[in-house]
Structure formats: C-alpha cells, structure tokens
C-alpha positions in Angstrom: 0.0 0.0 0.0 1.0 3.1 -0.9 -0.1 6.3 1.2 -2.6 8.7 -0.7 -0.5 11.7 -1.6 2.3 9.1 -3.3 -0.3 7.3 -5.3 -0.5 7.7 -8.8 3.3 8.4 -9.0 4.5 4.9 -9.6 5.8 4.9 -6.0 4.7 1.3 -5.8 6.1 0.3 -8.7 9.8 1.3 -7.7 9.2 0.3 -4.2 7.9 -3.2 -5.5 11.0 -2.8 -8.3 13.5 -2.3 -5.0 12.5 -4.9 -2.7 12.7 -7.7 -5.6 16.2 -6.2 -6.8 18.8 -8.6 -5.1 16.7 -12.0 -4.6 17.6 -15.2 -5.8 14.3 -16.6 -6.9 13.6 -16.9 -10.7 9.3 -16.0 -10.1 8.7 -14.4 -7.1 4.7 -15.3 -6.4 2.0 -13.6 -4.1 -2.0 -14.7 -3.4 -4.6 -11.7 -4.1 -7.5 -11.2 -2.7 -9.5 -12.3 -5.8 -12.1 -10.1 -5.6 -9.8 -7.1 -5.8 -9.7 -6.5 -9.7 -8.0 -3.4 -9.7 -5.0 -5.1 -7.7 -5.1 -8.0 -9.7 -5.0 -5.4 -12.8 -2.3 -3.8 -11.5 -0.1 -6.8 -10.8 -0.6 -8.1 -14.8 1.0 -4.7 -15.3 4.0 -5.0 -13.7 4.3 -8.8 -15.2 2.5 -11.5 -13.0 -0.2 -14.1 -14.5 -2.7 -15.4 -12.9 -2.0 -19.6 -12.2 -5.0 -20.5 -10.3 -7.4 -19.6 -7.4 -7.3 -21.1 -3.6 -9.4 -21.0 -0.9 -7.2 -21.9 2.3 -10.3 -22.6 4.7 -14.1 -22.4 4.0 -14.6 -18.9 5.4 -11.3 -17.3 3.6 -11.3 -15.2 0.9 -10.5 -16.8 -2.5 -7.4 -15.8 -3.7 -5.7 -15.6 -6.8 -2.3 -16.9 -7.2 0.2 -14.9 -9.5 3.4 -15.6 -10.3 6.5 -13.6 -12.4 9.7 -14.3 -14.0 12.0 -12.5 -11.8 13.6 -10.3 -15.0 10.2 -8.9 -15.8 9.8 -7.5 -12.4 
C-alpha cells in the first residue's frame, strides 16, 4: 500500500521494483484477494499471471495466485 498523496506516481512500482532487486528466486509469487480487480489489474501490469485460485479454509477469501519471471519484475 501506498499512502494517498504518493499514489499515482509509480511509488509502488519502484518500491515493488527495490525490494525484488537482489533476490535469488527466478518467479517471485504472491495470493490476491480475488475479488480485488484493480489489484489483480495492477499486478498483470508489472508482469504476473494469474496460475490459479485457492481458498485456504471455507470462510477465507478466495485468492488468486500470481506468479512472475524475476527479469520482468
């Protein structure tokens, strides 16, 4: 999350950009809420796919799992 006068600016981006920089992985993944289209959205921007959907326990969220290659970051 990004704080409301930083949004818009590609903060997030850079910051997401920065933290990924040095790892080792090849595909870094994360789980989004999947109801949270915009998110998702945003995430197909900066190079993940959607693989699948999970459900952890029957009164979680669904959430969609995305993955990258590391490069396109």
């Amino acid at each position: 999350m990004v704080r409301e006068p930083w949004r818009g600016t590609r903060e997030a981006a850079r910051i997401h950009q920065r933290l990924l920089r040095d790892r080792p992985e090849q595909r870094p993944a994360l789980l989004v809420d999947a109801s949270h289209t915009a998110l998702r959205q945003r995430y197909g921007q900066w190079g993940y796919r959607a693989i699948g959907d999970q459900q952890p326990f029957e009164d979680a969220p669904v959430y969609t799992m995305m993955v990258s290659n590391l490069q396109a970051t």
